[in-house]
N, C-alpha and C positions, 0 to 999 in steps of 0.2 A: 457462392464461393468462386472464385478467381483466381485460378494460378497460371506462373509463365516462367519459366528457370530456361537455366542452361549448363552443359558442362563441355570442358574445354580439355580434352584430353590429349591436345600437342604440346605441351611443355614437360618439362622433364617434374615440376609439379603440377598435378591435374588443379583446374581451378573451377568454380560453379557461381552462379548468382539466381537468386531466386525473389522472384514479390507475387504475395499473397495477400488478398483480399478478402473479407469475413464482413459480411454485412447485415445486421439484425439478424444475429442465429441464438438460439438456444446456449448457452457457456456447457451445461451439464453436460449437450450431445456433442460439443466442439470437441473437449478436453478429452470425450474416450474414443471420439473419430481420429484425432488432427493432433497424435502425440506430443508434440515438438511445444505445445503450447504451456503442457506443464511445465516445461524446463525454462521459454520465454516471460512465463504468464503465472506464475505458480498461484498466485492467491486465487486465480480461477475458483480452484476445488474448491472454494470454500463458499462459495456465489453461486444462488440460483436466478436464474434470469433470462436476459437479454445481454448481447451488447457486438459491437463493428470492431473491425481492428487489420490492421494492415501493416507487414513488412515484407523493405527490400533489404538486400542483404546479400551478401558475399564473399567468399573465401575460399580455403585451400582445401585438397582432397588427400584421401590416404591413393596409396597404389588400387585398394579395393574399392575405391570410389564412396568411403566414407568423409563424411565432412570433420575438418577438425575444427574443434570449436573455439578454440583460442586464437583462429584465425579468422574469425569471423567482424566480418565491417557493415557497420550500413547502421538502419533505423527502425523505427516503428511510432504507431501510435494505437493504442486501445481506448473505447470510448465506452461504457458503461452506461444502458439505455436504462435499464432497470435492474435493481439485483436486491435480494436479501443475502443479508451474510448468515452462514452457518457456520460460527466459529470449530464445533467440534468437531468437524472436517478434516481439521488441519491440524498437527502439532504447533505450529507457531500460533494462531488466533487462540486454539484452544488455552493455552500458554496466558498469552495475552490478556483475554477476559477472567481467567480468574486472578489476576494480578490486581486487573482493574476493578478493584472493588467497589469505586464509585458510580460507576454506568454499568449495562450489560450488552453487550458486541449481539445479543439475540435479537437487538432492539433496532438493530442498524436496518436499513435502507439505503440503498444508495439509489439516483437519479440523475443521468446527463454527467457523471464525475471523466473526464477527459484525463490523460498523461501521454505522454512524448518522452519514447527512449533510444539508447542508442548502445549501439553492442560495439564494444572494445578491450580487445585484447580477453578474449574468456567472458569478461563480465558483461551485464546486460543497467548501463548507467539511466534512472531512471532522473529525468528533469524536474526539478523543483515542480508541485502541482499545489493548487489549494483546492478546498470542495467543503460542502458544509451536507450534515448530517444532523436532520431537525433543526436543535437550537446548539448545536457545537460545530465549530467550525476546524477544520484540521488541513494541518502546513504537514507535508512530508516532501522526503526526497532523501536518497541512497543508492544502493546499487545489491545485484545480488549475481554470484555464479551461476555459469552451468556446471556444476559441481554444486549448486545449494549452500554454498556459503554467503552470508548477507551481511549489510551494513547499513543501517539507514536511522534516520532520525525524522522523528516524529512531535510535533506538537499540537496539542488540542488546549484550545481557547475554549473554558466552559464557563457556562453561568454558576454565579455563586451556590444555589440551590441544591449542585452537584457533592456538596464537602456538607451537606446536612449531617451526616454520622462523624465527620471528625471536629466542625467545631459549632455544633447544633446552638450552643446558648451564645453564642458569638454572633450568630446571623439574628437570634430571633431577639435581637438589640435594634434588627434594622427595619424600616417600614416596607411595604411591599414593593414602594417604587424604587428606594437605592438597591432591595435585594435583586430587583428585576437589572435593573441596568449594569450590575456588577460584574467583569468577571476576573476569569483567573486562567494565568495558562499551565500546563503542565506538559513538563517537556520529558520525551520516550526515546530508549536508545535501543534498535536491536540489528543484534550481532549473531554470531553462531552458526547454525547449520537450521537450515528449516524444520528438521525433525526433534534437534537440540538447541533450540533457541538459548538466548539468552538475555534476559529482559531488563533493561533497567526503568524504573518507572521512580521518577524524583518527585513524589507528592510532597515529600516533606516543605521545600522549594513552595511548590503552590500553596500548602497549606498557609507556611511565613509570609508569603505576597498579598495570600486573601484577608489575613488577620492584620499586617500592617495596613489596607487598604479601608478596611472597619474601621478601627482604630483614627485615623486620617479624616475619614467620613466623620465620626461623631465627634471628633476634636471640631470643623467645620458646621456644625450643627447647632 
């Protein structure tokens, strides 16, 4: 752990800058050590693991040498070395996997998943990222408060396999090797408060893509 700040208490507003460095630590013992990271970092809580991560960063002070956080500039990046997710940790993932009826969030791992953000104005803007999770690959990017209000948009690229329960006698038209090469994406909207998410999850969307793409296939056939 590495840290080096400053505060600047001659101007008529007090000013401070700080970078922090976290490298191969525990997230469990980060997040009840090194408070600041639930509010940078929230999906933390819900990972057990490993991972590095580092911001600099700067802004203004109250008179009581509190930081204000809508005045906050600067960067970061967190790097996920290894982690299971444990959706019921959290109001939002808990939210999220029972939504998602087609996979189960229990099942996730993640390894080496990198992002790059940046704090403006209040929010913590998080860089388009990609990262693949076994056989599903997932595009996100968003932004979220330090006030826990969020926005981001999520897509996951699954193989066909995934929509077995919604259009089971649909796929079982197809041989093993179009089912294997097939997919479909399904695009995730969430908004809300982290404790009151609010989910939108457009299967119906993937469902119509993967059935016009069957469809397509055995017209071709």
């Amino acid at each position: 752990v590495l840290v080096d700040g400053n505060v600047d208490t001659k101007k008529i507003t007090p000013t401070f800058g700080m970078n922090l460095r976290l490298e191969g630590i525990d997230i469990v013992e980060s997040i009840t050590e090194i408070d600041m990271l639930k509010g940078f970092t929230p999906i933390l809580k819900t990972l057990v693991g490993t991972f590095t991560t580092k911001f600099d960063f700067s802004g203004d002070m109250t008179k009581d040498l509190l930081p204000i956080l809508t005045t906050l500039d600067g960067s970061g990046l967190a790097n996920i070395i290894q982690a299971k997710l444990e959706p019921a940790k959290m109001p939002l993932t808990n939210s999220l996997n029972n939504q998602l009826d087609i996979i189960d969030l229990n099942n996730f791992n993640l390894n080496d998943v990198k992002t790059t953000f940046e704090f403006e104005n209040g929010n913590i803007n998080v860089n388009p990222l990609s990262f693949e999770v076994e056989d599903i690959k997932v595009n996100l990017q968003g932004k979220h408060s330090l006030n826990n209000t969020m926005d981001y948009q999520i897509k996951l690229n699954l193989p066909a396999k995934y929509f077995g329960n919604k259009i089971g006698s649909q796929l079982a038209k197809l041989n093993k090797t179009s089912l294997d090469e097939m997919v479909v994406d399904l695009p995730l909207s969430i908004t809300g408060k982290l404790t009151q998410p609010n989910i939108n999850i457009n299967t119906q969307a993937a469902v119509q893509d993967l059935s016009n793409q069957i469809i397509k296939k055995q017209k071709g056939e």
